[in-house]
KOLVEX-941523 format. One record per residue (C-alpha): x, y, z. Coordinates in steps of 0.02 Angstrom, whole numbers. Example, Ala and Ser with C-alpha at 12.3 -4.5 7.8 and 13.67 -1.06 7.14 Angstrom:
BEGIN
615:-225:390
684:-53:357
This chain:
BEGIN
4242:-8532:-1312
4102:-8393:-1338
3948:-8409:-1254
3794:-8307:-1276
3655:-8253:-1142
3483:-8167:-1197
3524:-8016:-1078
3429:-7872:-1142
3227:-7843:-1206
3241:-7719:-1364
3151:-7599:-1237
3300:-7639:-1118
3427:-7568:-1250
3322:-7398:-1326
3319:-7362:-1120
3496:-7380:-1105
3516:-7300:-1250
3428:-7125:-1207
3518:-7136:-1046
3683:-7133:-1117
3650:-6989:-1231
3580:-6896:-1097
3755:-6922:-1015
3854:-6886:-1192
3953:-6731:-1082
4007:-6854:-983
4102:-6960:-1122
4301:-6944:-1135
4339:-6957:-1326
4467:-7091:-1369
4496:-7044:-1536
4655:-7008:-1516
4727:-7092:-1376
4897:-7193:-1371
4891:-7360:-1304
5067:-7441:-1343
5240:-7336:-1345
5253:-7384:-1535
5100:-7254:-1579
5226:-7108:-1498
5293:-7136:-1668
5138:-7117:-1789
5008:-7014:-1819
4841:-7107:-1755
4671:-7071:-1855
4536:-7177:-1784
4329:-7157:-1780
4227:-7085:-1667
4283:-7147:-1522
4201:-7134:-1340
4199:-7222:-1169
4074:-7208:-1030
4156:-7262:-857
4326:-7270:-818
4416:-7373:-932
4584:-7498:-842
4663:-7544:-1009
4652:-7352:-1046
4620:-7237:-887
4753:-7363:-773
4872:-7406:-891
4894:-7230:-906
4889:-7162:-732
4823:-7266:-571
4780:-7082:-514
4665:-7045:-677
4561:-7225:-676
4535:-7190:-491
4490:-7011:-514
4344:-7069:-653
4310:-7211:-559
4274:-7081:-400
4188:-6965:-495
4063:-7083:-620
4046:-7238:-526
3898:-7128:-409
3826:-7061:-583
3837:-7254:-683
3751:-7329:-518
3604:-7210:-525
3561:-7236:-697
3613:-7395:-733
3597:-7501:-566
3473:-7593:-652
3557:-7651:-785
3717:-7713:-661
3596:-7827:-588
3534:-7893:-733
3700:-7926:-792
3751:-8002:-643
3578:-8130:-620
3593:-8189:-807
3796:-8227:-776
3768:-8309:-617
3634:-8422:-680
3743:-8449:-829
3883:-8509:-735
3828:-8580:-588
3924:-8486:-472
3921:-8338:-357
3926:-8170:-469
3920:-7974:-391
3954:-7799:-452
4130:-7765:-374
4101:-7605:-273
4284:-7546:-271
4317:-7538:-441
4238:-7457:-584
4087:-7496:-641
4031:-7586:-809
4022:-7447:-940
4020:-7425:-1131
4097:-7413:-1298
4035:-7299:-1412
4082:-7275:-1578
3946:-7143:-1634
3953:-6944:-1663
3870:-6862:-1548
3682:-6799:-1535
3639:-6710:-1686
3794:-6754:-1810
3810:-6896:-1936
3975:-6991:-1970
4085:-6945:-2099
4127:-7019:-2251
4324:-7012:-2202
4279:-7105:-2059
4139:-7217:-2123
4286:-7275:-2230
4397:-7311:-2094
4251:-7403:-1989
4260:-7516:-2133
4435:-7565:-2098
4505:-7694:-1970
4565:-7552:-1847
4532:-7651:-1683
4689:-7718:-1607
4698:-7907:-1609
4747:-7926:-1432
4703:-8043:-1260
4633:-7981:-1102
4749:-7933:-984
4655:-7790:-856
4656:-7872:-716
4868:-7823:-716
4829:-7653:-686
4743:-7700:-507
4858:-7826:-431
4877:-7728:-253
4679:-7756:-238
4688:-7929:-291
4807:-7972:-157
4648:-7939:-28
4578:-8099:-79
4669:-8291:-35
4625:-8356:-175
4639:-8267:-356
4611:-8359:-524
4729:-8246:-631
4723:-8394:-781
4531:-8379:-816
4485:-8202:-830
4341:-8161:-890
4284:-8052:-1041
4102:-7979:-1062
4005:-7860:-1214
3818:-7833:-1217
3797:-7745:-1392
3671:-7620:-1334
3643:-7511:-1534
3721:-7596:-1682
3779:-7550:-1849
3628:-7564:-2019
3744:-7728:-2061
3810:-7800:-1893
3951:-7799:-1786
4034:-7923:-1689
4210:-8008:-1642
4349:-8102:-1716
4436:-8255:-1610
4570:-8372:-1656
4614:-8548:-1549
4772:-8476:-1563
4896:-8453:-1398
5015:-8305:-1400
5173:-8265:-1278
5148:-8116:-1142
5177:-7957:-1231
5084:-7995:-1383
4975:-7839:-1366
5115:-7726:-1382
5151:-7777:-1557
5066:-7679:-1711
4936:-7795:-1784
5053:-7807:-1945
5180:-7885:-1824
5027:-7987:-1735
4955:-8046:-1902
5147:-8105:-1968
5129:-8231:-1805
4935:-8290:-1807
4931:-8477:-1903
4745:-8499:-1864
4613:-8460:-1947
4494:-8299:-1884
4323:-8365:-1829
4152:-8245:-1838
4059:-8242:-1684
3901:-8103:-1757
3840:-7982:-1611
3632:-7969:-1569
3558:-7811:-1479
3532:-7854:-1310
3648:-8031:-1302
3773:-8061:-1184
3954:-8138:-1247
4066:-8176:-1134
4221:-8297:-1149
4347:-8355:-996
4521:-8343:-1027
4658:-8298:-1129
4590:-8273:-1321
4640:-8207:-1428
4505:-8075:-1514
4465:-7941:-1610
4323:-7790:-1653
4253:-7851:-1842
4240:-7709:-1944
4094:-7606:-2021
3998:-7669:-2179
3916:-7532:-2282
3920:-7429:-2146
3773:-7280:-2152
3787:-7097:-2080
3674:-7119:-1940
3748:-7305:-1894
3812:-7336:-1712
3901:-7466:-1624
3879:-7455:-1433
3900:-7605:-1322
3918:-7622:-1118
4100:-7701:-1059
4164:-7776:-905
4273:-7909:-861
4265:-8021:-708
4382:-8097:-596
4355:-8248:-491
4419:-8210:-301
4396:-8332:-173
4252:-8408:-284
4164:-8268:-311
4152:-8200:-500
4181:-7991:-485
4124:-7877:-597
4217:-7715:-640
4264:-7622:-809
């Protein structure tokens, strides 16, 4: 189930916004990076592809050592510029949810996708066209693997209902938003090409739209993926915040 939270004023979002572009040395391009062992195989072309923060289904699935070394080093510059904004987040989900919500401080922070050029340059047509196509993995939510040995701090860990958040901060001329299905899928699902996922998906894809500034968030296991670009324009962008949350010893925490 999706729900929505009004999160973000539209002078929230052009704030965040300048902030993150006055941090744009700070992004690590993911353009080109290889998630599953069957990419090894192909040659990847994706769009303009950036992260903010240190990443667990990309930085720690990689290397423990490289999430914790960009967790070290941006946590201290994400908290300084976008404290604000964690609180926020974490006051609209706890009065969502009626429950206990904070910022885990161990770690890494919420942070950003960002599918936009940089400063100063437009988008390409080559990749304008392939914004257009379904190139987001259909896959579940599984972070929370990468960080069992801090988990095991807490008594009590609810491993079954994780929790999935996006704030679209800047959004495409024509939209953005995500794809979900009802549909359950076996553990190792993600690791399958989304040929292979699509062959085994019965259901039928539902639309959930995005809105500058509104939270979505969904508990559990579904099944979801990034819709793709409509029309999309040279100057178009499609930046949203991300975290997930994990609830330990009945306390919702935050991390990315």
């Amino acid at each position: 189930m999706i729900h929505r939270v009004k999160t973000f004023t539209k002078e929230d979002c052009n704030k965040i916004l300048k902030e993150i572009y006055n941090l744009e040395k700070l992004w690590v391009n993911r353009s080109q990076e290889r998630r599953y062992s069957f990419e090894n195989k192909m040659k990847i072309t994706r769009a303009p592809f950036w992260t903010l923060g240190a990443v667990s289904y990309l930085d720690s699935v990689a290397s423990p050592a490289r999430y914790k070394k960009h967790r070290d080093y941006l946590n201290p510059v994400l908290c300084k510029r976008f404290n604000w904004i964690y609180e926020i987040i974490r006051q609209r989900l706890e009065d969502d949810l009626g429950e206990p919500v904070v910022i885990d401080q161990f770690l890494a922070r919420p942070g950003f996708h960002i599918f936009s050029p940089k400063s100063g340059d437009i988008i390409t047509e080559e990749y304008r066209n392939l914004i257009e196509k379904k190139i987001g993995s259909i896959h579940v939510d599984i972070q929370y693997e990468e960080h069992y040995e801090y988990w095991s701090k807490f008594d009590e860990v609810d491993y079954k209902n994780p929790m999935s958040i996006t704030i679209p901060i800047a959004l495409p001329t024509h939209g953005g938003g995500l794809y979900t299905w009802t549909e359950e899928v076996e553990y190792g699902f993600d690791y399958l090409t989304n040929e292979e996922k699509s062959s085994q998906i019965k259901s039928s894809a539902i639309k959930n739209p995005y809105v500058e500034g509104e939270m979505v968030y969904f508990i559990g296991h579904l099944l979801h993926q990034m819709m793709e670009g409509t029309n999309i324009q040279p100057t178009d962008r499609r930046i949203t915040a991300q975290c997930h949350a994990l609830k330990c010893d009945g306390t919702w925490r935050v991390y990315w």
